[in-house]
N, C-alpha and C positions, 0 to 999 in steps of 0.2 A: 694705498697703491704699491707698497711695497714688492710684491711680488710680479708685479711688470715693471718694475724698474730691474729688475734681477735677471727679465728676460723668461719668465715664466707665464701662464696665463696673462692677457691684455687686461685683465680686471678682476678684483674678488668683491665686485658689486653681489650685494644679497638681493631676492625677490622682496626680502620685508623693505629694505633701502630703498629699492624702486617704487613700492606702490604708497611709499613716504614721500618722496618724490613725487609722487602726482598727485597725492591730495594736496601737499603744500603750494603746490602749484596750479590747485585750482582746476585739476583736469587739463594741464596744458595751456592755458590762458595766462599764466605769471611765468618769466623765464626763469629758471632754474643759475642763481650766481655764485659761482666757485670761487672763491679767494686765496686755493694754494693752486697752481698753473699746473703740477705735475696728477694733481686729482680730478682737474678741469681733461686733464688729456686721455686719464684712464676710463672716465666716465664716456668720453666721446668714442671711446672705443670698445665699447663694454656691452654690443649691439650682442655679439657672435654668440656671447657666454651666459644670455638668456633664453626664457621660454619663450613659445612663439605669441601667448597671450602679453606676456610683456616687452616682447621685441612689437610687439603695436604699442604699448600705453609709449615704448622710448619713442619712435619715430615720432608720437606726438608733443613730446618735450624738446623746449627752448635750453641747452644747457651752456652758458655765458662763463668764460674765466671774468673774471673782475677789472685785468688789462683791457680788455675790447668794451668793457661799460666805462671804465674811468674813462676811454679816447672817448667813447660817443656822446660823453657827458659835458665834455670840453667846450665846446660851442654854448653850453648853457650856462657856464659858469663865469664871473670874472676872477681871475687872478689878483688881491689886493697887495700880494707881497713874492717875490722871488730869488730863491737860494743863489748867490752866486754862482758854484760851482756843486753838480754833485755826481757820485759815480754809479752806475748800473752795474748790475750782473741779473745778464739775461739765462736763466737756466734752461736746460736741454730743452722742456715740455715747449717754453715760450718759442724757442726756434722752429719745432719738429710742428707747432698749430701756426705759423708765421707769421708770430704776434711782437716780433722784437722791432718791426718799425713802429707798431703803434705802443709798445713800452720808451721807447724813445721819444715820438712826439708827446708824450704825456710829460716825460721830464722836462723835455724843451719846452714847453706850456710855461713850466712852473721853476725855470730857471735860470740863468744866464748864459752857462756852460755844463757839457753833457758830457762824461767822459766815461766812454766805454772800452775799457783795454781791450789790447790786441787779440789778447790770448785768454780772452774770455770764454771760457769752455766748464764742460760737466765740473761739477765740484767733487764726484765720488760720494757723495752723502746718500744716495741710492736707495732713497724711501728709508731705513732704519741703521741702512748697514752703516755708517757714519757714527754711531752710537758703539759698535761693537765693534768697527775696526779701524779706528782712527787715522790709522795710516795711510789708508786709504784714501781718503778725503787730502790728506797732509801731502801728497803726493800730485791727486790730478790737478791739485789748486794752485803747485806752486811756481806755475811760470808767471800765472796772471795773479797772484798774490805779492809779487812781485814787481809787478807794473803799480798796481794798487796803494802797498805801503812807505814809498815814500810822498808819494801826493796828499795833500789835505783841501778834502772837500767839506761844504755845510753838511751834506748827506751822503748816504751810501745805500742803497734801493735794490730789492729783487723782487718776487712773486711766491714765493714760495718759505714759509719757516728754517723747514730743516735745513735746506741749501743755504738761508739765511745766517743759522746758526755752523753752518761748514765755514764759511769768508768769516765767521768772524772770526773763528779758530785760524784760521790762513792769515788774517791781514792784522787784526786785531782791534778793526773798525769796527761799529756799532750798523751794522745792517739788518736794515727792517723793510718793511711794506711799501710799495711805492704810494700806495695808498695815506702813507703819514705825510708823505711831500704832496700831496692833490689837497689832502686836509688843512694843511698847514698855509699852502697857497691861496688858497678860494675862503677861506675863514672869512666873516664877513666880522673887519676891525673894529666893528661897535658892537660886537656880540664877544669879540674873545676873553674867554676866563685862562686864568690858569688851569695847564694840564697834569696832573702825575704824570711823569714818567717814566719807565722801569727803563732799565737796562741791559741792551741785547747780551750788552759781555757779560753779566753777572747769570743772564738764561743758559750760556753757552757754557760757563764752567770752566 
């Protein structure tokens, strides 16, 4: 989705993508679940930049970020364990689908204390450009990088990799998937093994 975060076309969705998308889905019967929020948004928006044959298969597709199935999933699940304290960064996509209250109640679920800084905003990682202009990133990140590094939380949560990988350049924390704190929380304690774990800072560089 790079190129709509740059403010160029809303999607560079392909016709093969799409009609990958409906068979996987079964003709529309299985919703379609997106786990990075800013591809969730490009997708929902990617109506305009099809044919008319496949502006019908879209309108028949479910397409879910992963935030709005983790909230709905919550009432089924029990929480056996929760992080005391941990911090979000809600990225642009999640604001702009108005998904940051239910990225919050998903933390609150699964934790004590929820700390969302003030000045929680774009990270500049802009689909790729965070790759090739560091500065960038090192710039929009650093009021609310700021709020961030001297607190210490169990966790540190977003929706999205690359933005993932922008805070960890800004703050120096290990931010990952909010989805590693729903896993972590609802893990049923007579089934947990040990997990490998990689290392967001060592992804980041």
């Amino acid at each position: 989705m790079p190129r709509s975060l740059r403010g160029l076309s809303p999607s560079t969705i392909q016709p093969m993508g799409k009609r990958r998308m409906w068979k996987w889905s079964d003709g529309g019967r299985l919703p379609v679940v997106v786990d990075t929020s800013p591809c969730t948004y490009g997708l929902l928006h990617s109506r305009e930049v099809l044919g008319l044959d496949n502006q019908e298969r879209f309108d028949g597709l479910r397409i879910i970020d992963s935030i709005a199935l983790a909230h709905d999933l919550l009432p089924t699940l029990r929480v056996h364990r929760k992080a005391a304290s941990v911090a979000l960064h809600p990225v642009c996509s999640v604001i702009k689908m108005g998904l940051a209250g239910e990225l919050a109640e998903v933390a609150k679920a699964c934790s004590e204390r929820v700390f969302v800084p003030r000045d929680a905003g774009c990270c500049g990682f802009a689909g790729d450009r965070g790759f090739l202009v560091p500065e960038l990133t090192a710039s929009a990140t650093a009021r609310e990088a700021a709020e961030v590094r001297p607190g210490e939380h169990d966790g540190y949560y977003s929706s999205s990799r690359t933005c993932e990988m922008g805070m960890v350049r800004a703050t120096g924390k290990p931010y990952r998937s909010i989805w590693f704190l729903l896993e972590e929380a609802t893990r049923d304690s007579f089934l947990q093994a040990p997990v490998t774990r990689y290392s967001p800072l060592e992804s980041a560089g």
